[in-house]
C-alpha positions in Angstrom: -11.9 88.3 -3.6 -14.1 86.7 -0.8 -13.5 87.7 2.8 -12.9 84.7 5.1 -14.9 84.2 8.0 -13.5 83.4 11.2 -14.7 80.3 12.9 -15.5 79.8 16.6 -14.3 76.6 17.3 -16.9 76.5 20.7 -19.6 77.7 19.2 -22.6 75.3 17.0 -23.2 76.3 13.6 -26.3 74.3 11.8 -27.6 74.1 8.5 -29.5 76.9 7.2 -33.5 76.3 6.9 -34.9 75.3 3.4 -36.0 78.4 2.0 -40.2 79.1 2.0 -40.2 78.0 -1.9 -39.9 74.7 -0.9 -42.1 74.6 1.7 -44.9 76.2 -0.5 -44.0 73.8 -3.2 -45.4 70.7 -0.4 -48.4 72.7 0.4 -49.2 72.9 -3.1 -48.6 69.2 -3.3 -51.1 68.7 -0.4 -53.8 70.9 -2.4 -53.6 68.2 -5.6 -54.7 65.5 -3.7 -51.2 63.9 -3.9 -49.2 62.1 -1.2 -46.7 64.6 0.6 -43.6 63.9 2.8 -43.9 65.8 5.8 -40.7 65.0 7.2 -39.7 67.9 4.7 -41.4 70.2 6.2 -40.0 70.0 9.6 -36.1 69.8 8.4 -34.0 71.4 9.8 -35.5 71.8 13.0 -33.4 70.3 16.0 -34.3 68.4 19.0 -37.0 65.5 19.8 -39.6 67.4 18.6 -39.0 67.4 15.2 -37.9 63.9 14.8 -41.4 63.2 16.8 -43.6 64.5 14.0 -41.9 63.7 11.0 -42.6 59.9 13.0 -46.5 61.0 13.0 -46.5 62.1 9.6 -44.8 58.9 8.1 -47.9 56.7 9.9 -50.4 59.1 8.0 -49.5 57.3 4.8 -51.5 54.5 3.1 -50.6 51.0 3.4 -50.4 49.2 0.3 -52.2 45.4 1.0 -49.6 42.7 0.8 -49.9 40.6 -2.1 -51.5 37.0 -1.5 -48.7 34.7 -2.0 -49.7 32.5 -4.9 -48.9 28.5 -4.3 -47.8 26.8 -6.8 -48.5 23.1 -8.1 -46.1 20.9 -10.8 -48.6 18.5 -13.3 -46.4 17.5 -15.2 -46.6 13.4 -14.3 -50.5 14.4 -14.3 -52.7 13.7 -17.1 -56.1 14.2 -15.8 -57.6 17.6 -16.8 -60.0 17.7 -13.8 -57.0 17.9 -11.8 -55.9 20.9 -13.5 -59.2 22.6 -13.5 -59.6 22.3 -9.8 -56.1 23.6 -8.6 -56.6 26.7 -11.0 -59.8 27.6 -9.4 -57.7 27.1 -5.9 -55.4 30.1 -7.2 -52.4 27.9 -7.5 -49.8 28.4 -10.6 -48.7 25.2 -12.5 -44.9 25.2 -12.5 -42.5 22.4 -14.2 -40.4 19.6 -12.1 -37.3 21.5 -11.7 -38.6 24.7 -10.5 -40.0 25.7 -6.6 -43.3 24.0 -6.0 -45.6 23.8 -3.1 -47.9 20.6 -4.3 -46.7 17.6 -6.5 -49.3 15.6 -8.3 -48.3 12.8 -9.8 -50.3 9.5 -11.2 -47.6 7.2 -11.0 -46.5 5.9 -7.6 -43.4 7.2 -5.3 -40.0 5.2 -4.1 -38.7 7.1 -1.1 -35.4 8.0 -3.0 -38.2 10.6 -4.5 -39.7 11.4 -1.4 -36.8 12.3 0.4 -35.9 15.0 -1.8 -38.8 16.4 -0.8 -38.6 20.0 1.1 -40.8 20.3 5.0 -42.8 23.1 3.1 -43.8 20.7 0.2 -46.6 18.2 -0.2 -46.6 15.2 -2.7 -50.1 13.2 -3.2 -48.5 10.1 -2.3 -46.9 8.0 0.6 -44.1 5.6 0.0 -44.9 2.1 0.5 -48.3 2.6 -0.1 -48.1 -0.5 -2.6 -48.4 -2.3 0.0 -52.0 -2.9 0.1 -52.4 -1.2 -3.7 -51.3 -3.8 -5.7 -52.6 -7.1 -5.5 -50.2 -9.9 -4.2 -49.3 -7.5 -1.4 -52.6 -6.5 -0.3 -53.6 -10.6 -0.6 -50.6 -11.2 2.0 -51.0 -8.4 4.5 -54.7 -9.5 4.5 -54.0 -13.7 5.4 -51.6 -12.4 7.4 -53.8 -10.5 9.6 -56.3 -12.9 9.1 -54.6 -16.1 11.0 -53.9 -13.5 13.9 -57.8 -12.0 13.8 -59.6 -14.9 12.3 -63.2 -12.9 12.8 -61.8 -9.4 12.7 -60.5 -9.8 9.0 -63.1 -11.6 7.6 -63.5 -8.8 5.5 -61.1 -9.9 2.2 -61.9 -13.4 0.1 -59.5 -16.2 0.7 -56.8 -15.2 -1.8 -53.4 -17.5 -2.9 -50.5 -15.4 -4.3 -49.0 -17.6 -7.6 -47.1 -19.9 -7.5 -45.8 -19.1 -3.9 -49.4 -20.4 -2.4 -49.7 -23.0 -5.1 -49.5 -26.1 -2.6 -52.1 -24.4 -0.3 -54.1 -23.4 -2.8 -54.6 -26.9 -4.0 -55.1 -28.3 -0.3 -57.9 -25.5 -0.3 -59.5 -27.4 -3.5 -59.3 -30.6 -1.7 -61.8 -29.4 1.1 -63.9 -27.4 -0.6 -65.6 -28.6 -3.4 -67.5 -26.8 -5.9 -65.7 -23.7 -5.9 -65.6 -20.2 -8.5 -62.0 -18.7 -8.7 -61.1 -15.6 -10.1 -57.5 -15.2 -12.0 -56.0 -11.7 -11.5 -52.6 -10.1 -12.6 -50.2 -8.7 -9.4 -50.8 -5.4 -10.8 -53.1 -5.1 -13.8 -55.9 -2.5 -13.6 -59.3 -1.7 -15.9 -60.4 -5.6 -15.4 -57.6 -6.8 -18.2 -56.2 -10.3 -18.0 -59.0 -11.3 -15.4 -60.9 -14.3 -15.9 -63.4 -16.7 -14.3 -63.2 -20.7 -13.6 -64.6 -22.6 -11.8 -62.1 -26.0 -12.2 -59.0 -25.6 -10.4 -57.3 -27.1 -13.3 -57.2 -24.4 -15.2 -55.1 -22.7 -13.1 -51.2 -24.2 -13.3 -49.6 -21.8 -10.8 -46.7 -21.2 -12.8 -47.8 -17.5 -13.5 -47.2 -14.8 -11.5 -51.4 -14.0 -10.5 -53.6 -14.0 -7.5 -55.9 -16.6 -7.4 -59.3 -15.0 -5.6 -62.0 -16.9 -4.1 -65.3 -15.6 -6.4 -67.9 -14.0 -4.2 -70.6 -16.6 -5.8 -73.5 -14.7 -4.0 -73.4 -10.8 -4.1 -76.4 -8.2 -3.1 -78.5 -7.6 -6.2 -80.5 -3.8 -7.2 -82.6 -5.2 -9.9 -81.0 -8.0 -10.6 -77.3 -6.7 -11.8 -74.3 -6.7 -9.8 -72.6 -4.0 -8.4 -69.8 -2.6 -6.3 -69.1 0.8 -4.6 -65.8 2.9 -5.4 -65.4 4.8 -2.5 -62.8 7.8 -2.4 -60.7 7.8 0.6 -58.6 10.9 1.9 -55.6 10.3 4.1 -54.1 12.7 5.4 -51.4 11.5 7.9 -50.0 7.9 8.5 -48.0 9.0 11.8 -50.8 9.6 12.9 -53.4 8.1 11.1 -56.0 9.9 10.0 -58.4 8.8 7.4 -61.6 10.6 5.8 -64.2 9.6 3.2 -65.9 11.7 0.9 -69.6 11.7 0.6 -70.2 10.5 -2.8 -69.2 8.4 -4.7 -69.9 5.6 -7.7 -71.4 2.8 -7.8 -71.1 0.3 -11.0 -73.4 -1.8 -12.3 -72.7 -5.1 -14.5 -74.9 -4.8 -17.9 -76.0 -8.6 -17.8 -78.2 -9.8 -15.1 -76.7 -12.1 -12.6 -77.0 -15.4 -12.3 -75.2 -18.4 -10.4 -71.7 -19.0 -11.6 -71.4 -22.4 -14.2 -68.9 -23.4 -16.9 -70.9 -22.2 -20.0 -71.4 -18.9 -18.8 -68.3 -18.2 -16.7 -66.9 -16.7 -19.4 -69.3 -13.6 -19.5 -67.2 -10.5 -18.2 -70.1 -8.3 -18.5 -72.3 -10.6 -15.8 -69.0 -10.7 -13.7 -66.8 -8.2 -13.8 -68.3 -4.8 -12.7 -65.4 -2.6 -14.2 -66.7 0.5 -15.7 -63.5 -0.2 -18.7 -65.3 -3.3 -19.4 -69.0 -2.5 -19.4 -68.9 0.8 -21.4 -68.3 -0.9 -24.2 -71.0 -3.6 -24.1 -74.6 -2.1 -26.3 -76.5 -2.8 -22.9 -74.8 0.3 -21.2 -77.3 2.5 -19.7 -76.4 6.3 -19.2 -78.4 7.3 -16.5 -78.3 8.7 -13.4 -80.6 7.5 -11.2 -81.5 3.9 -12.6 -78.0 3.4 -15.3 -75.1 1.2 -14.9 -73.4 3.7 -13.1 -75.0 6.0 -10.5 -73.8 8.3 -7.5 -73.4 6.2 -4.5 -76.2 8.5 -3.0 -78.7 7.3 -4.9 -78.1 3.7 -4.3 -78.0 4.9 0.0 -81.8 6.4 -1.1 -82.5 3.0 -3.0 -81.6 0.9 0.4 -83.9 3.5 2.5 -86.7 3.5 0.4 -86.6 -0.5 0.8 -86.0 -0.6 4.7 -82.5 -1.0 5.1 -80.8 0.4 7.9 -78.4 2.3 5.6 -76.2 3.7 8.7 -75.1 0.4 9.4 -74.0 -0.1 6.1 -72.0 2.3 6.0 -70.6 1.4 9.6 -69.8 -2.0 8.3 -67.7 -0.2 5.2 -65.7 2.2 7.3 -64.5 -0.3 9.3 -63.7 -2.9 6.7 -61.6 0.3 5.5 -59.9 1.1 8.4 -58.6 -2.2 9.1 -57.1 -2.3 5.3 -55.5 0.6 5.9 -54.5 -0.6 9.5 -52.5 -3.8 7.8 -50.1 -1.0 5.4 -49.6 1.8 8.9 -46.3 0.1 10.3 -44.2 0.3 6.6 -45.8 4.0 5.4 -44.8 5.1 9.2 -41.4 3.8 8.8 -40.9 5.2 5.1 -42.3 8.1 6.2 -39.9 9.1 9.5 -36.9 7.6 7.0 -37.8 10.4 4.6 -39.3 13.3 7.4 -37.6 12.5 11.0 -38.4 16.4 12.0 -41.3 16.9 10.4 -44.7 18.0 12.8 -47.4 16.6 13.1 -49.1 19.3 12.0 -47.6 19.2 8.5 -47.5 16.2 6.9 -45.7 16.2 3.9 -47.6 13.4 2.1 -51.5 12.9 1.5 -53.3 10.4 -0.7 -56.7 9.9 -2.6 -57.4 6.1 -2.4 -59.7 4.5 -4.8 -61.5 1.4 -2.2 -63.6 -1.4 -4.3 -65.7 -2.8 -2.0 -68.9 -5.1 -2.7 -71.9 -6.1 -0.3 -73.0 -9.6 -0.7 -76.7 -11.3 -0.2 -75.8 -10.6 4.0 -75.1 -6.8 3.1 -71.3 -8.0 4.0 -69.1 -6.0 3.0 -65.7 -7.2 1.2 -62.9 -5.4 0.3 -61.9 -6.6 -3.6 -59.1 -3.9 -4.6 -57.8 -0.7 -3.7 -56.3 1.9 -6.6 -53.6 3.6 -5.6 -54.2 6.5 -8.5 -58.0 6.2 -9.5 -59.1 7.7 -12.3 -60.5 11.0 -12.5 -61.3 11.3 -16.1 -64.5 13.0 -16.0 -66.4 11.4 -20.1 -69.6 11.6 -17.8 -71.4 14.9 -16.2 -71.6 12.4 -13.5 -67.8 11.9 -13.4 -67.0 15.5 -13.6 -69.7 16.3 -10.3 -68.8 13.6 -8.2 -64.8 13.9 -9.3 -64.4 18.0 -9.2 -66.0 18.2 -5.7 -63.9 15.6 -4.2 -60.8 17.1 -5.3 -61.9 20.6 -4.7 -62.6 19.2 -0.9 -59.6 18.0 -0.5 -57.0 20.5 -0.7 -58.5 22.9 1.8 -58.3 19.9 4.3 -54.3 19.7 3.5 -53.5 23.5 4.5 -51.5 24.3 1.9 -51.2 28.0 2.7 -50.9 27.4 6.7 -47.3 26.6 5.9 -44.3 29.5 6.2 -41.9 28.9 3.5 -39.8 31.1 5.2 -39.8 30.4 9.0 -39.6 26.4 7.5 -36.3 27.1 5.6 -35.2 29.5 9.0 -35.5 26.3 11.3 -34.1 23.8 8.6 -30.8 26.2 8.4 -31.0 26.6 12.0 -31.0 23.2 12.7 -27.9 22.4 9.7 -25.7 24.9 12.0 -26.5 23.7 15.4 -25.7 20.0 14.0 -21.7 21.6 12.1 -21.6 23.3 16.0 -22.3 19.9 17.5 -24.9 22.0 19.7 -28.2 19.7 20.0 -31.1 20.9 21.8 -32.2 19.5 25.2 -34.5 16.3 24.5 -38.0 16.3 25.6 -38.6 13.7 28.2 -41.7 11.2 27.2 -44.2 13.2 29.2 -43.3 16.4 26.9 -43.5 14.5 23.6 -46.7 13.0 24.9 -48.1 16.8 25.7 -46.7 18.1 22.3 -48.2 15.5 20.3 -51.3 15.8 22.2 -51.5 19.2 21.6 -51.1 19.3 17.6 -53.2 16.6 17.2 -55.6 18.6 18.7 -54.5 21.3 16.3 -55.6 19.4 13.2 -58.5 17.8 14.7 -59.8 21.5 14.6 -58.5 22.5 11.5 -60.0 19.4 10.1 -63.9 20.4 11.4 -63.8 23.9 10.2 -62.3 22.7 6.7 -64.4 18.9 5.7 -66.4 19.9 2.9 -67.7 16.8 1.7 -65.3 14.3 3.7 -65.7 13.0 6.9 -63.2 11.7 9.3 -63.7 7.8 10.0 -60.2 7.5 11.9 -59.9 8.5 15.0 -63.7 9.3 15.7 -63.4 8.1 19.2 -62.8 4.9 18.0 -58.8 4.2 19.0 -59.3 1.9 21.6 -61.3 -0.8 19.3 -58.6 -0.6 16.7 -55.3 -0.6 19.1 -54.7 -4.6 19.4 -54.4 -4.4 15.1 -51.6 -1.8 15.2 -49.9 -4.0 17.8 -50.0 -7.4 15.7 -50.0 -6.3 12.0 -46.3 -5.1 11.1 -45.0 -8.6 10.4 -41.6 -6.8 9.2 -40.9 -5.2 12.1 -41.9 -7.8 14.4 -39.7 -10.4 16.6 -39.4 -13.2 14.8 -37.1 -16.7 16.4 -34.3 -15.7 14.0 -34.7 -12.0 15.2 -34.5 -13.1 18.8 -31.6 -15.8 18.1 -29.8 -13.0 16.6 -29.8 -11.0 19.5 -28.6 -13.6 21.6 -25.6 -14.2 19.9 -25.0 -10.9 20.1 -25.0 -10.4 23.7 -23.2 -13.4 24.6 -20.7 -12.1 22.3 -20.7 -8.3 23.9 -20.3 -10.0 27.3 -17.4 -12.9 26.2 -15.5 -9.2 24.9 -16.3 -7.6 28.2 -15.2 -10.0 30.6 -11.9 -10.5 28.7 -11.4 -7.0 29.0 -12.5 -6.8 32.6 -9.3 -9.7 33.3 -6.6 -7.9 30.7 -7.2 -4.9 32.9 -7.1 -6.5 36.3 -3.6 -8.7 35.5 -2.1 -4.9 34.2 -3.0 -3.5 37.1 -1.4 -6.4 39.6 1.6 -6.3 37.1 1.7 -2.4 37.9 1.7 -3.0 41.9 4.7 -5.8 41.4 2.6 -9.3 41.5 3.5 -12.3 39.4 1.5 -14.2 37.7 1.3 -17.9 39.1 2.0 -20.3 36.4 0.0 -23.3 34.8 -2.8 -22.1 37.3 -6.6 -22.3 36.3 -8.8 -19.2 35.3 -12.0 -19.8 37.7 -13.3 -16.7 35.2 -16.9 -17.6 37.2 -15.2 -18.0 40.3 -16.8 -16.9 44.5 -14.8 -13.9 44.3 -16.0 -12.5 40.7 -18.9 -10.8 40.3 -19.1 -11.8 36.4 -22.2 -13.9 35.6 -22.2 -16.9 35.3 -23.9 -18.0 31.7 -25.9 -21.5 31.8 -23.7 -24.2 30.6 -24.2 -27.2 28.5 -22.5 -30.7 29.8 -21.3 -28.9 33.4 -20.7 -32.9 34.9 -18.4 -33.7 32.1 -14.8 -33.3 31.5 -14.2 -35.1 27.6 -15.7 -33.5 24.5 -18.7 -30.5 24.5 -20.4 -28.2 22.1 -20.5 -24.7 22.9 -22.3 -22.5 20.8 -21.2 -19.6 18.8 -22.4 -17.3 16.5 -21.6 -17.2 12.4 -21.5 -15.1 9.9 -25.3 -15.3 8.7 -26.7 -14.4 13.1 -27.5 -18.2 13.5 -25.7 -20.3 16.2 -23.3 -22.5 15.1 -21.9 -25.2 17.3 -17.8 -26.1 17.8 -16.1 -28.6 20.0 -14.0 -27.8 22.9 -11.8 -30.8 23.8 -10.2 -31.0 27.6 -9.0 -33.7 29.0 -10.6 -35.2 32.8 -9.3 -32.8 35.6 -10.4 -31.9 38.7 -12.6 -28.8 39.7 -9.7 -25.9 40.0 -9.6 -24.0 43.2 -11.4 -21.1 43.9 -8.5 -18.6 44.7 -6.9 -19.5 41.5 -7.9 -16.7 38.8 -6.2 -16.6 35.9 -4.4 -19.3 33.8 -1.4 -18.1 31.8 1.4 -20.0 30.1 5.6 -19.7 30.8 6.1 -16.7 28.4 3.3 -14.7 30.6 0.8 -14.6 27.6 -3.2 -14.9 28.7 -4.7 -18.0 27.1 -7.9 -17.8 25.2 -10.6 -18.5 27.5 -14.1 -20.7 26.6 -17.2 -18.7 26.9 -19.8 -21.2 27.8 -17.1 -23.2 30.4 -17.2 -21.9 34.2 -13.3 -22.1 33.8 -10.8 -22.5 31.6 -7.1 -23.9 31.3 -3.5 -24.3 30.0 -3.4 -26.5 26.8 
């Protein structure tokens, strides 16, 4: 049997040490080369001194690298292969719709039911509202519209009529000028299919849904073909704007030589339509790069140096022929936008695009915009295609700093933000001086990021160019602008929140009285503008007459409305009479535009 020990309640007892085994079996550790845990060797011992070096030892271990986290991008509205290509080589993953994403690409366009589903850590290549100058009819009326407020400014778009809305000025346009080529497009078409040429008004009814186009009759010429550019435009942000073009491009050549439009050969696609869809298929196509019918955009710059022309004004002229397009869509992708992203930075915008712009130089080197694509293709049938396409994607996605965004610390503040709104606790807000700071500094933020990271692009909008385009941001958002009905809305509105005022103001002052003891006087007048009120006193039609007047109202649609108030001839009530009440003690309705009312 075991003899029990006795134990000294005031006395410490601690573990026994490990025996030397184990500690020989870590030093023989040690000799293999492998990782030990020192803090084994120094158990046991009390005090700070112990706990000290087992710290030490634990810092003497490797670090294993994190892992690069790995983006990842959904395709699956994408059909475009160089797409594909280029994201691999950017180390992102392709996921499907329904799982976690960090870039969308789609080719169709986006409503901003889909964009607001969108998460502040995720990036779709496309604004909402951008049909605004993409498809046709709308681009034709943003452009006249600016165009009757900047008559020389936005001379940059042909006279266009949106079918059969602008029929009737579209024939009074016929009537002045005579001899005139049109051009027939659908609102939306794309690849030059259902367009035609005409030059008798006749032949177009107006009882199609088209835009009618005036037919740029005398375009610049390289060797006696026709041509337009298809410049690639980035943009990044619409609140703010910021806009970038990329280097190269395409230009396309027509595959019959040019000559004046006339009826027997309007009808000739291939002398006036420079769609690459269209040409490709005529026998005159000419693969070649430098002298084919469709070449880099660089090589046509190199064409206008080697004959003399002053190719950085050409250039000038374009960038700011696509600035001011883009200027005529800001106020709508601004408002989509905030609808969809009230809280998002500046620094991180949640939407980009890659703008296909079709612009054409005529005999002046004018430039005129014809189109713009809101998905242009990137199919890459061409080692042309592939160069120009590939490094204009590849560009791009650097300048949208996908990996500068914290999944994490964005889903922190968007919780953060959920709780404080269930707590009804809202954070101090910034006066107009602090927002002005903080926007201030992230802009200049991503100006920097945007120099270290342009590739191929460079940034057209702002260059130090803000003042010269202000005045078109201030005048172009027709929907959001002050129209008479807009106004004559709001005055109905505050005559009526001050008619609902004032009778409040007199229910309260007769309760009070009523409290302190004083009757009412009976069959008494309501000078309601009276010396001793402090109301004011609204303008009043017919203030000589005492039969039959209109006062204004407003209906149910927010227009005025007129409706008779009869009173008979009486004299001008005195001015210490203030309210007019009948037997029973019951206020009687009062007339808003009358400077005093009275007892039916």
């Amino acid at each position: 049997m075991a003899a029990i020990i006795p134990v000294d309640p005031g006395k410490s007892y601690r573990k026994a040490e490990p025996p030397p085994s184990d500690v020989s079996s870590a030093s023989r550790t040690c000799e293999h080369g492998q990782t030990a845990n020192r803090a084994t060797l120094v158990r046991g011992r009390d005090g700070d001194a112990g706990r000290a070096e087992a710290a030490s030892s634990s810092n003497l271990r490797p670090r294993t690298k994190r892992k690069a986290k790995q983006l990842r991008v959904c395709l699956t509205n994408c059909k475009y292969d160089c797409v594909v290509r280029v994201c691999g080589r950017h180390g992102l993953k392709s996921v499907g719709e329904d799982d976690d994403w960090n870039l969308y690409w789609t080719d169709l366009s986006v409503s901003v039911d889909r964009v607001i589903e969108v998460k502040l850590y995720q990036k779709i290549n496309h604004f909402p509202g951008m049909q605004e100058i993409c498809r046709k009819d709308m681009l034709a009326r943003n452009m006249n519209r600016l165009s009757k407020h900047f008559p020389k400014d936005y001379n940059i778009f042909p006279p266009s009529w949106c079918m059969p809305q602008d029929y009737g000025d579209f024939q009074a346009f016929c009537r002045t000028k005579k001899n005139k080529t049109f051009i027939k497009k659908p609102d939306a078409g794309c690849q030059g299919r259902g367009i035609s040429v005409t030059r008798n008004p006749r032949d177009i009814t107006g009882k199609e849904n088209c835009v009618v186009q005036q037919y740029i009759s005398k375009p610049f010429l390289i060797d006696g073909f026709k041509f337009d550019y298809r410049i690639y435009v980035l943009v990044t942000s619409c609140d703010p704007l910021r806009l970038f073009v990329y280097k190269d491009g395409l230009a396309r050549f027509c595959t019959v030589k040019y000559t004046d439009p006339v009826s027997a050969n309007v009808d000739e696609v291939c002398m006036h339509l420079t769609n690459y869809a269209i040409n490709k298929h005529s026998t005159d196509f000419v693969r070649d790069d430098d002298s084919g019918s469709k070449r880099r955009i660089t090589t046509v710059d190199n064409w206008f140096v080697d004959h003399g022309y002053d190719i950085k004004q050409i250039w000038a002229d374009i960038e700011d022929v696509i600035i001011k397009t883009l200027i005529s869509a800001q106020p709508v992708l601004k408002h989509n936008y905030r609808s969809c992203f009230p809280n998002n930075s500046v620094r991180n915008s949640a939407c980009f695009e890659i703008l296909g712009f079709d612009v054409m130089l005529d005999r002046k080197l004018k430039p005129w915009v014809i189109e713009v694509n809101l998905s242009p293709s990137f199919h890459t049938d061409a080692p042309l295609d592939k160069e120009v396409k590939e490094g204009l994607l590849s560009d791009a996605l650097p300048l949208l700093n996908l990996y500068g965004i914290d999944k994490k610390k964005v889903v922190e503040e968007e919780n953060r933000r959920k709780r404080d709104r269930l707590m009804s606790r809202s954070k101090p807000k910034e006066t107009a001086a602090q927002q002005a700071d903080t926007r201030a500094e992230d802009e200049a933020w991503l100006a920097a990021h945007e120099d270290a990271n342009l590739g191929g692009y460079r940034r057209i909008y702002p260059q130090g160019n803000r003042e010269r385009y202000e005045p078109f941001f201030e005048n172009c958002g027709s929907l959001f602008s002050e129209t008479a009905a807009f106004k004559r809305r709001q005055e109905c509105a505050r005559l009526q929140r001050e008619s609902l005022e004032a009778k409040k103001q007199v229910s309260q002052m007769w309760k009070d009285r009523l409290q302190q003891g004083v009757r009412r006087p009976v069959n008494s007048y309501t000078p309601l503008y009276s010396r001793g009120n402090n109301m004011p006193r609204p303008e009043s039609p017919g203030l000589g007459r005492r039969s039959s007047m209109s006062c204004a109202r407003p209906s149910t649609n927010g227009r005025l409305s007129s409706m008779s108030c009869h009173r008979p001839s009486v004299a001008t009530p005195p001015a210490s009479m203030e309210m007019s009440i009948s037997e029973s003690g019951r206020e009687l309705p009062i007339c808003k535009n009358h400077h005093w009312g009275m007892s039916h």
